[in-house]
FIPA-891520 format. One record per residue (C-alpha): residue in one letter; y negated, z, x negated. Coordinates in Angstrom, 1 decimal. Layout:
REM residues N
residu c2 c3 c1
A Y Z X
...
REM end
This chain:
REM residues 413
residu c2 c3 c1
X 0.0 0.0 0.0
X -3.9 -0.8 -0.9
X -5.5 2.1 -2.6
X -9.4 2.2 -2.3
X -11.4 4.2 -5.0
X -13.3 7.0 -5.0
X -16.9 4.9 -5.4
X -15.5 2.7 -2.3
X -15.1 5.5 -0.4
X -18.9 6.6 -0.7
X -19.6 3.0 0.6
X -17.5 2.8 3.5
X -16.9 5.9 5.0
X -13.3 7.7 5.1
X -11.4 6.0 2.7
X -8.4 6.4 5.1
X -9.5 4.0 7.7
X -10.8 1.5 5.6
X -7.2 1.4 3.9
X -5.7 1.1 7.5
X -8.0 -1.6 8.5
X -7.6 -3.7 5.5
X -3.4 -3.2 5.7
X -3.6 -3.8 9.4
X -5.4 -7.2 8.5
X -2.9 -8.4 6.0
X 0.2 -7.8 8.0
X -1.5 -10.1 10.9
X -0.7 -13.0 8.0
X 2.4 -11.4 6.8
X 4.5 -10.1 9.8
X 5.9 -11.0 12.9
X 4.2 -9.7 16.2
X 5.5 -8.3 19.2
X 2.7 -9.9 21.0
X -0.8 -11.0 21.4
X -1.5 -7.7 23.3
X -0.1 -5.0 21.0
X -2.0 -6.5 18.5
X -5.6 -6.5 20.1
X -4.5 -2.9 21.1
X -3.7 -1.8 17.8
X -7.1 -3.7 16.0
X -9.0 -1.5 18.9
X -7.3 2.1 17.9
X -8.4 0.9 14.2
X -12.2 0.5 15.2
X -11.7 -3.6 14.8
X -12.8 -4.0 18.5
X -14.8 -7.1 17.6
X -12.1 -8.8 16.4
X -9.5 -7.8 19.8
X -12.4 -10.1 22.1
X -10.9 -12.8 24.5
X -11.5 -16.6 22.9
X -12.5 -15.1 19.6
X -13.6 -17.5 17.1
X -12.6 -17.1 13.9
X -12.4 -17.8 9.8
X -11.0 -17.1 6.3
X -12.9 -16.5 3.3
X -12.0 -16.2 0.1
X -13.2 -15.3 -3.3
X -10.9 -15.6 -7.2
X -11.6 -14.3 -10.3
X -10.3 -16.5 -12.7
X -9.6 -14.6 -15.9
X -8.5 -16.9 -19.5
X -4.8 -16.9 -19.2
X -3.0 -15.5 -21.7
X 0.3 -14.4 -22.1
X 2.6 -12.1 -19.3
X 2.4 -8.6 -20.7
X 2.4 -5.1 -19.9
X -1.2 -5.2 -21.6
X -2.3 -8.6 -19.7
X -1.1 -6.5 -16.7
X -3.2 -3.3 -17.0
X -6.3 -5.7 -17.7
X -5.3 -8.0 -14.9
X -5.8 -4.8 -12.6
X -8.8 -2.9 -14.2
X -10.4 -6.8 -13.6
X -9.1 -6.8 -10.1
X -10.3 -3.7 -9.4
X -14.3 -3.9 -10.1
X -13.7 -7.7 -8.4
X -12.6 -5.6 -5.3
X -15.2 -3.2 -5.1
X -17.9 -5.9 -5.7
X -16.5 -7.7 -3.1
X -15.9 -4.9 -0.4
X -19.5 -3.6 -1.3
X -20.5 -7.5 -0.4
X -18.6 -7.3 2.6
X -20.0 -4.1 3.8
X -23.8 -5.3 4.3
X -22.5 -7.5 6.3
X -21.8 -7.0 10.3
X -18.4 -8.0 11.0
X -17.0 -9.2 8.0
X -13.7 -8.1 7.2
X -12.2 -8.0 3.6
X -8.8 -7.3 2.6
X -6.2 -7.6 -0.8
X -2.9 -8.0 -0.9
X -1.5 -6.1 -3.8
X 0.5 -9.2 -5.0
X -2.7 -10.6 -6.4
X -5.5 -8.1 -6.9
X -7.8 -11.4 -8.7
X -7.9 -12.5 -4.7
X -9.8 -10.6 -1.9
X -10.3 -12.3 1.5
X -12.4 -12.2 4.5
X -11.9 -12.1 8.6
X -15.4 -13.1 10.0
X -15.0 -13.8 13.5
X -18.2 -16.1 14.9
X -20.3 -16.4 17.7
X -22.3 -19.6 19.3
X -26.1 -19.7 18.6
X -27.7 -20.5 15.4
X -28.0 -17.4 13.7
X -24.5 -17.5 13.0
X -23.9 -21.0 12.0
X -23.4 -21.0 8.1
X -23.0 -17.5 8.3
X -19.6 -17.7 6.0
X -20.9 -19.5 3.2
X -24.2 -17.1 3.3
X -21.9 -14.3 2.8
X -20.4 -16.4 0.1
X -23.4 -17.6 -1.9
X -24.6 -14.0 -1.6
X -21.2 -12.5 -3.0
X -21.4 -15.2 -5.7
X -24.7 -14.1 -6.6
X -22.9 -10.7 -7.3
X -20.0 -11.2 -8.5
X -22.2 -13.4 -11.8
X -24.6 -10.3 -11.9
X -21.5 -7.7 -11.7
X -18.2 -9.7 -13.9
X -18.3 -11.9 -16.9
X -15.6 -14.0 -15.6
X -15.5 -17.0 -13.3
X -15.4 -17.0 -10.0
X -14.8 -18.9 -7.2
X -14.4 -18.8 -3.4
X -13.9 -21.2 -0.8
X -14.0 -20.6 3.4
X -11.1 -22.4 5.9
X -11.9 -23.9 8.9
X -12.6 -22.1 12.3
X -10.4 -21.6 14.8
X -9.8 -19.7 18.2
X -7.9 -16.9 19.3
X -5.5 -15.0 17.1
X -2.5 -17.0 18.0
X -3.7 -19.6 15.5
X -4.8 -16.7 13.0
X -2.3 -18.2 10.2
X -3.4 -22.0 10.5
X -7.0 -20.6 9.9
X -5.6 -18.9 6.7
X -3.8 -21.5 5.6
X -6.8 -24.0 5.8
X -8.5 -21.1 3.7
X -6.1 -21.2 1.2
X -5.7 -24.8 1.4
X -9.5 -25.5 0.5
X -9.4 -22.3 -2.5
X -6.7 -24.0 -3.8
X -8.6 -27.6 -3.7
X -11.3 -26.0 -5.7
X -9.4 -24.9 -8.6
X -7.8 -28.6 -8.4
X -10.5 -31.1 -6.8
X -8.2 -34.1 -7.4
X -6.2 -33.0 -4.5
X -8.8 -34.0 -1.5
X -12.3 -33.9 -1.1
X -12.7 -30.1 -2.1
X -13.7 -29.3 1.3
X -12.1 -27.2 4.8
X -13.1 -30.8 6.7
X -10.1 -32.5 4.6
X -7.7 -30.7 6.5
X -9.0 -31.1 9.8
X -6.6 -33.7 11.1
X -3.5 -31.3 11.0
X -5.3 -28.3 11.7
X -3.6 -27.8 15.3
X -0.3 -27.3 13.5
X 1.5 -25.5 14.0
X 1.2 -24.8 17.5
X 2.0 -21.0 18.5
X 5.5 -22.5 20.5
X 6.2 -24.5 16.8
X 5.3 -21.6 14.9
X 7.9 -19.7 16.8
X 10.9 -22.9 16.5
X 10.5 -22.7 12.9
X 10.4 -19.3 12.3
X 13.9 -19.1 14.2
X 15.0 -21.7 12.4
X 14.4 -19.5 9.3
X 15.6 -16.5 10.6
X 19.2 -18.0 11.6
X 19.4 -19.7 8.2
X 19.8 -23.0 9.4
X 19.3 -24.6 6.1
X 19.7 -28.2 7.6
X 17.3 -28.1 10.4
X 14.8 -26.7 7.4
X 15.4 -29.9 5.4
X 15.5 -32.3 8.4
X 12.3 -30.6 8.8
X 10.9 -30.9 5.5
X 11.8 -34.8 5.3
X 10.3 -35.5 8.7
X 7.1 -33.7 7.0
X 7.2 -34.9 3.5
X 9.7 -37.6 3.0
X 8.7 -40.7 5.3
X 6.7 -43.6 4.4
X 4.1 -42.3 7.5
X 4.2 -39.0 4.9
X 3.1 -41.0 1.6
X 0.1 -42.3 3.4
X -1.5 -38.9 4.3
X -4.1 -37.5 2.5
X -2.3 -34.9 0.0
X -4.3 -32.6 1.3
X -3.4 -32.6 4.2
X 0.5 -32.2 3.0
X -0.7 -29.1 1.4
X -2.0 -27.6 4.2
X 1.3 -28.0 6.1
X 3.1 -26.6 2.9
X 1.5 -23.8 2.9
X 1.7 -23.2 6.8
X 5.5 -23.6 5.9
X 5.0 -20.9 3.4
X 3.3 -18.4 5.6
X 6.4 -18.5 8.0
X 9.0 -18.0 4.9
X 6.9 -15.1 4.1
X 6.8 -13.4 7.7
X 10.9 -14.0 7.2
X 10.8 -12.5 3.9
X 8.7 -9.6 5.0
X 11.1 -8.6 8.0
X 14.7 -9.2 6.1
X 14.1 -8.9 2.3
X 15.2 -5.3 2.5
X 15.5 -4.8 -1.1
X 12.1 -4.7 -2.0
X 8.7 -6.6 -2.1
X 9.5 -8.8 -4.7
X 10.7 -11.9 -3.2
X 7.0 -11.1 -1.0
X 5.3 -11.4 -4.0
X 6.6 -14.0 -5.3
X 5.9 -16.3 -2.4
X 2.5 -14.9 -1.4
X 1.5 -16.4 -5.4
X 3.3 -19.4 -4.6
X 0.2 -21.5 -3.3
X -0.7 -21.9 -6.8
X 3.0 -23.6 -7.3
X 2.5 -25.9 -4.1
X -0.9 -26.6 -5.1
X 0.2 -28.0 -8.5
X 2.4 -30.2 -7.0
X 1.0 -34.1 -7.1
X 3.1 -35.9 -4.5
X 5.0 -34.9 -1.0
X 8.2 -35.1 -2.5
X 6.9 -32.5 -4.5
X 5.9 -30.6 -2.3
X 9.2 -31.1 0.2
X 11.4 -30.0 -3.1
X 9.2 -26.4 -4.0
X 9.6 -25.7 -0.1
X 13.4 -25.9 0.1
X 13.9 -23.9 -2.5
X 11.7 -21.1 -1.6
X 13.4 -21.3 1.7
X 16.6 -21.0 0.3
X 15.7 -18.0 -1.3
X 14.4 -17.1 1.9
X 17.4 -18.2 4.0
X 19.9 -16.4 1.0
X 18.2 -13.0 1.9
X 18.8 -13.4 5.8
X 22.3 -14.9 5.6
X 22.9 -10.8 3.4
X 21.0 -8.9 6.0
X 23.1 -10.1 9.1
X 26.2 -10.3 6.9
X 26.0 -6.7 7.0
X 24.0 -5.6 9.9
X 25.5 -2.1 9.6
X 23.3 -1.3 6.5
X 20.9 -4.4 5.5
X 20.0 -4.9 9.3
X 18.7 -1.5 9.7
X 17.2 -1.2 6.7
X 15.5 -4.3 7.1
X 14.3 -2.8 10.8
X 13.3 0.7 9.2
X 11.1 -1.1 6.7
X 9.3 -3.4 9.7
X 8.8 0.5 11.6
X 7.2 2.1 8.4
X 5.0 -0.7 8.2
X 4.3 -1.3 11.9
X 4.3 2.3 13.1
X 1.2 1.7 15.1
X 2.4 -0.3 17.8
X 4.3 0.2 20.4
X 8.2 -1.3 19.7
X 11.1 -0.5 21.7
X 14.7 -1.5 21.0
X 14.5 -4.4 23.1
X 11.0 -5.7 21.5
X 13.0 -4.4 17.9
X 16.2 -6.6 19.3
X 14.2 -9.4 20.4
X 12.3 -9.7 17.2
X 15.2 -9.6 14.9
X 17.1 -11.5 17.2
X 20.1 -9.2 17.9
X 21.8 -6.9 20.7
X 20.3 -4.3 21.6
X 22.9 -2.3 21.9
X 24.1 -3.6 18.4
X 20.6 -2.6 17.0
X 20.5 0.8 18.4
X 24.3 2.0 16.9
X 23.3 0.4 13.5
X 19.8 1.9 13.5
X 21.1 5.2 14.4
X 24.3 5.1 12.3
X 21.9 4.1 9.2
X 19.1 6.3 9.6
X 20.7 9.2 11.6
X 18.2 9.3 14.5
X 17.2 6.6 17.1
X 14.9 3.9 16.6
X 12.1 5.5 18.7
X 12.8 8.9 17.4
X 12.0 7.5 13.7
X 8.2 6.1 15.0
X 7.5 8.8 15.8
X 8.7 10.6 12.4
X 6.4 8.1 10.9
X 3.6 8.4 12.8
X 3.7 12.6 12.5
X 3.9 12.0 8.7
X 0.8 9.4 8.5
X -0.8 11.9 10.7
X -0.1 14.6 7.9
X -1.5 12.3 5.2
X -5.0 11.7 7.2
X -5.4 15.7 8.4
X -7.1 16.8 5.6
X -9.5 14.7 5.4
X -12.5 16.2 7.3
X -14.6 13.3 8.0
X -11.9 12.4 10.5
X -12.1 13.6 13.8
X -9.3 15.1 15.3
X -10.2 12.6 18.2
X -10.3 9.8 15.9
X -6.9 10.6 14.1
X -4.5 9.7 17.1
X -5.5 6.1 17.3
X -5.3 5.7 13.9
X -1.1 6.6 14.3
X -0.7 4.8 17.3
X -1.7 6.8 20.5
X -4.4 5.3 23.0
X -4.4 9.3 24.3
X -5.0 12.0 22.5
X -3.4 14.6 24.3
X 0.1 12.5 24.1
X -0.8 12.7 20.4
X -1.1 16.3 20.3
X 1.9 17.1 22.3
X 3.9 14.6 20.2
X 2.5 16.4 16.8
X 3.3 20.3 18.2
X 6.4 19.3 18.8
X 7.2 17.9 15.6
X 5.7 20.3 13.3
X 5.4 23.3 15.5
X 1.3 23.3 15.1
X -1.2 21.3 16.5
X -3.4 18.9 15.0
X -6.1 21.4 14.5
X -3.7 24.6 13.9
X -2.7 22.1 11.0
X -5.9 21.5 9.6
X -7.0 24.7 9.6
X -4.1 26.2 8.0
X -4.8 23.2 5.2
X -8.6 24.4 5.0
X -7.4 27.8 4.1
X -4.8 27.0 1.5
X -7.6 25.2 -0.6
REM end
């Protein structure tokens, strides 16, 4: 998880939320949703109301520093993230004298910080993105001796198309590092912007997650490998590359349930597909990134009494602040739910629901002592649209309540 600095905090308020917010952000890329709903519910409790509005408009930002490469080393490592570091807190302090603009890291690459900034009609907001951008240029030259660049994706509405407007983000970043891929600019990508739709999205993602490894390539030549293909713009074959990467990610983020690293490798393979100089190119990086992919889910359902479960106790620990009951679980990993339930419970030792809550209780723990958050404030941030249910869920589970807690925390000190 994101850690935010001491200095940040001063800037932003309770470090807490701001780490919530900025997590919350990055799994809407990363992770599968239960629904539109859940998720405007959730970016509500987490005081992201602007971003839960009906027909929101919306774009990506992003900034890179681009440090002189040198050799992979324990050394090169610790510099990469003392860099990364001051570029974040330049860019968050950027971001914060701004209304309604939203950064967020992933920790896979801390040289790249992006930005949600939802729109609104009139003229006051047109050009707002690359204001910001010039304006956190103008920084980032006063603040770091290294380059840096930045780039903004095209707009798009509602957050069912959140990932095409990340992709196109991505998509134009990664034209500015190379410029002899398009034009350099979000307009190159326009034509295939409106893939994928949200009912494609959702075909190729169950494609994935049922390791049909055919379909994928069938998929990937009808994309990459026909003569219509070789006439396309290459930039608009990245864009759909990456899309396809997105989607291997949000499979590799529910089932890779040994660890992050097959995440990070894919969220840093943009760079990979970027470098890539024809669609046949392209078409051969993606299939074997979705074998990988496909590999890891063919070993979770081969043994759904351990891998399966694990892979579902991961999604909870991340996800704890929406609502998911075994049949939203079931329906999302595409299983029983009676199946999911015995192996849940026979891996973990306690029910599905009974372990969000566990999670929620300990994040609660974690955010008590901090005093600048208001004990009215704190049950949102775990999940609960009503306080009371919070408190009555937290008595039970510690035998305190929330301010009991606190207090007893205040004393100790």
């Amino acid at each position: 998880m994101l850690k935010i600095s001491r200095e940040e905090e001063l800037h932003t308020g309770s470090g807490h939320v701001r780490q919530l917010q900025e997590s919350f952000l990055l799994q809407l890329i990363q992770e599968d949703w239960p629904g539109t709903e859940p998720v405007r519910t959730r970016l509500r409790q987490l005081k992201l109301a602007p971003l839960a509005a009906e027909g929101l408009r919306l774009r990506f930002a992003a900034a890179e520093l681009k440090l002189p490469p040198e050799e992979i080393s324990p050394a090169f490592r610790r510099r990469q993230l003392a860099a990364g570091a001051g570029f974040q807190l330049v860019c968050r302090e950027a971001a914060a004298g701004w209304k309604h603009i939203y950064p967020f890291v992933n920790e896979a690459n801390p040289l790249q910080v992006y930005f949600l900034i939802p729109s609104r009609e009139g003229a006051e907001h047109a050009g707002r993105a690359s204001r910001f951008l010039a304006g956190l240029g103008q920084r980032l030259e006063a603040a770091l001796e290294h380059e840096c660049i930045s780039a903004t994706g095209l707009e798009v509405k509602g957050l069912k198309r959140l990932r095409n407007a990340f992709a196109s983000c991505l998509c134009t970043l990664d034209m500015t590092v190379r410029p002899g891929i398009g034009s350099g600019a979000a307009d190159a990508v326009m034509p295939v912007m409106s893939w994928l739709s949200p009912e494609e999205e959702r075909r190729l993602l169950q494609m994935i997650e049922t390791a049909d490894t055919f379909a994928f390539e069938r998929e990937l030549v009808a994309l990459f490998g026909t003569d219509d293909a070789a006439g396309k713009p290459l930039a608009n074959h990245l864009y759909q590359g990456l899309r396809l990467l997105l989607l291997l990610n949000v499979a590799a983020g529910k089932f890779a349930f040994r660890g992050t690293a097959l995440c990070k490798y894919l969220w840093n393979s943009h760079a990979a597909l970027a470098a890539c100089t024809s669609p046949a190119q392209l078409a051969e990086q993606l299939s074997a990134l979705g074998l990988l992919v496909m590999e890891e889910v063919k070993l979770a359902r081969q043994f759904p009494e351990r891998a399966l479960a694990e892979a579902v106790r991961k999604y909870v620990e991340r996800n704890y602040g929406w609502e998911l009951p075994p049949s939203a679980a079931a329906q999302l990993f595409g299983v029983e739910e009676s199946s999911l339930n015995r192996q849940f419970k026979q891996h973990v030792g306690i029910p599905l629901a009974d372990y969000t809550v566990k999670i929620r209780m300990g994040r609660a723990e974690q955010l008590l002592p901090d005093d600048r958050l208001k004990l009215t404030d704190l049950a949102p941030l775990v999940g609960y649209d009503s306080s009371s249910h919070f408190v009555s869920a937290f008595k039970k589970y510690s035998g305190k309540s929330p301010k009991e807690y606190r207090e007893r925390l205040q004393r100790s000190r």
